[in-house]
C-alpha positions in Angstrom: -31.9 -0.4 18.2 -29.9 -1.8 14.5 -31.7 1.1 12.9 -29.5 3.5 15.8 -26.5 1.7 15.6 -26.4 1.8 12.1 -27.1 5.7 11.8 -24.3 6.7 14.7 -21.8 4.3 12.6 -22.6 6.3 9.5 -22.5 9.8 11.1 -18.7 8.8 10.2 -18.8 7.6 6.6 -18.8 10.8 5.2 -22.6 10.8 3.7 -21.8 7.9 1.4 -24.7 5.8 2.6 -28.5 6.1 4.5 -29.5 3.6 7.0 -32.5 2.5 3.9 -29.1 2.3 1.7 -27.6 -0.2 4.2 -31.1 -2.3 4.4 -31.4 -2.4 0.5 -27.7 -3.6 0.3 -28.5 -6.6 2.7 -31.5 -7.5 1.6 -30.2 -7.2 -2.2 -28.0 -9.9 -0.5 -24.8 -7.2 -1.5 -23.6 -6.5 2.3 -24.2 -8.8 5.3 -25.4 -7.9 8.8 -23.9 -9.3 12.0 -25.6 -8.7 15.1 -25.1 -9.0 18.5 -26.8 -7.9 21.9 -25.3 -4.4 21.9 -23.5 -4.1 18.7 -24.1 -4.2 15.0 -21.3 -4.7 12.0 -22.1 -4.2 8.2 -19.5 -6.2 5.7 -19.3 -6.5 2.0 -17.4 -8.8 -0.4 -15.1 -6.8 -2.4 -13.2 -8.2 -5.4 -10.4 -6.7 -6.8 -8.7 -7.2 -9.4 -6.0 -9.1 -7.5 -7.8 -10.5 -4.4 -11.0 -10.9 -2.9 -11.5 -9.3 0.2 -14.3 -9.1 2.9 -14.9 -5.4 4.3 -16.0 -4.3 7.6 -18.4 -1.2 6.2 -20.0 -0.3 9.5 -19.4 -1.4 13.3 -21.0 0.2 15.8 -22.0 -0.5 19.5 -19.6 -2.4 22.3 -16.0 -2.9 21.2 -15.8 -6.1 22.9 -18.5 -7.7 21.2 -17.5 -6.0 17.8 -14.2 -7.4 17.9 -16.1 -10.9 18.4 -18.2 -10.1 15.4 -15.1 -9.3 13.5 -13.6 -12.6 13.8 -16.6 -14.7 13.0 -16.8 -12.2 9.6 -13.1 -12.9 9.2 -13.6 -16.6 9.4 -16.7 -16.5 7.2 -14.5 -14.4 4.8 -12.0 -16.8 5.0 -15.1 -19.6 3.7 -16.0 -17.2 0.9 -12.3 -17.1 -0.7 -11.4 -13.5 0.7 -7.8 -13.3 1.2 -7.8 -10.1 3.5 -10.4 -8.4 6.1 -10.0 -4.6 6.0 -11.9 -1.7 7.3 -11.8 2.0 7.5 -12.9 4.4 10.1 -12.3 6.7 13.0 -8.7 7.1 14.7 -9.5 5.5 17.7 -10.6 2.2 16.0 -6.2 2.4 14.1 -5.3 1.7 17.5 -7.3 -1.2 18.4 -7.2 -2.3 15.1 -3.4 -2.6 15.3 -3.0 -5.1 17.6 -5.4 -7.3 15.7 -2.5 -7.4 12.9 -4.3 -4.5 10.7 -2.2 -2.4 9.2 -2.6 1.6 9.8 -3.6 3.3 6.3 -3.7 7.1 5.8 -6.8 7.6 3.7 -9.6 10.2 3.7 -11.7 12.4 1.2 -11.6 15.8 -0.2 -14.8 17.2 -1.7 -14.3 18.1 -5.3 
């Protein structure tokens, strides 16, 4: 079921990662897994030259309990030193997102 999850949240990363990338990054210790019953979220620790940050890098399954794993992995960021949670990812998830204090960013890729 992870394995699943994980692949439909990457059908929308823009072929940056596999599902085997995703498993070597957490068990390299370089992203972190967070799990729930029907849902599974990726983060990573990114540090900037400015701030530290903790980032949502795949979320897939029930928005309900996603939004519960994305407070625990704010908190936990929070514990680490991270001064900001961010995320990327399809339109619908600016809206929901929004009311969670996010800010909407216009980003995307071109291929060169």
């Amino acid at each position: 079921m992870i394995d699943d999850l994980l692949a439909k949240a990457l059908e929308h990363g823009g072929g940056t990662h596999t599902v085997d990338d995703v498993w070597e990054a957490i068990e390299a210790g370089r992203m972190q897994l967070w799990r729930g019953q029907r849902s599974v979220m990726v983060t990573e620790v990114v540090q900037y030259p400015r701030l530290k940050a903790v980032r949502v890098f795949a979320a897939a399954g029930d928005m309900a309990e996603v939004l519960e794993m994305e407070e625990v992995a704010a908190a936990w960021g929070k514990q680490m030193g991270c001064q900001r949670i961010e995320g990327f990812g399809r339109p619908g998830w600016r809206r929901v997102m929004k009311g969670r204090g996010y800010e909407a960013r216009t980003f995307g890729w071109r291929v060169l």
